[in-house]
Phi, psi and omega in degrees: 000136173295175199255350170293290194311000171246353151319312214255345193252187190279024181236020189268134174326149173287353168323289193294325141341265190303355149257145201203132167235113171222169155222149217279140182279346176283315204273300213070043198239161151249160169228130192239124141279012178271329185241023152306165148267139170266125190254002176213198176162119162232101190253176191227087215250099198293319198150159219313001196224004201211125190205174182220201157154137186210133169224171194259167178207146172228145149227174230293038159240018177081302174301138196270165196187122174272132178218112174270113183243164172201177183289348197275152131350300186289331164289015193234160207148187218228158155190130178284131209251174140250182197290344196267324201282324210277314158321282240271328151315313182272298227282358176280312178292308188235030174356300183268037179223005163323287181265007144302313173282348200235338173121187172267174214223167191288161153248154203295128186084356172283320180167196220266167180292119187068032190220116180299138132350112196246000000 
């Protein structure tokens, strides 16, 4: 196989993978991770063809955003988070990277749940 048809199939590299311009069929926005910031990445490399990732994104307008990528194609995509959701996302994915991306956050009886300090 060339190596452009393999740029293009479900066998392109996790490189490619991890750039994505789409636009959410809820919203009608695109969300592009080439001009996003990545504020996190947790990939999974199953074995030399198999592969997973899911990352958090804020882009220059404040808004989060997830992009689940895998090698096939049809699995990869965008889902628009809030700020609550995306906490609540690291602290399942990246624990020690919560209040380094987001600030510090209430202790419990302190103020509401998922929500940075203001």
């Amino acid at each position: 196989m060339s190596d452009d048809r393999i740029e293009s199939s479900d066998y392109a590299p996790i490189e490619k993978r991890r750039v994505l311009r789409v636009v959410d069929p809820k919203t009608g926005f695109v969300y592009d991770t080439g001009s996003a910031s990545c504020l996190w990445r947790r990939e999974t490399i199953h074995n030399e063809t198999t592969f997973s990732g899911l990352a958090l994104y804020l882009n220059v307008y404040d808004a989060y955003f997830l992009h689940r990528y895998h090698q096939w194609d049809r699995f990869n995509g965008i889902e628009v988070v809030t700020l609550q959701e995306a906490i609540r996302v690291t602290a399942q994915c990246a624990p020690n990277q919560v209040e380094v991306i987001f600030g510090k956050l209430h202790e419990d009886g302190e103020g509401p749940a998922f929500t940075p300090k203001e």
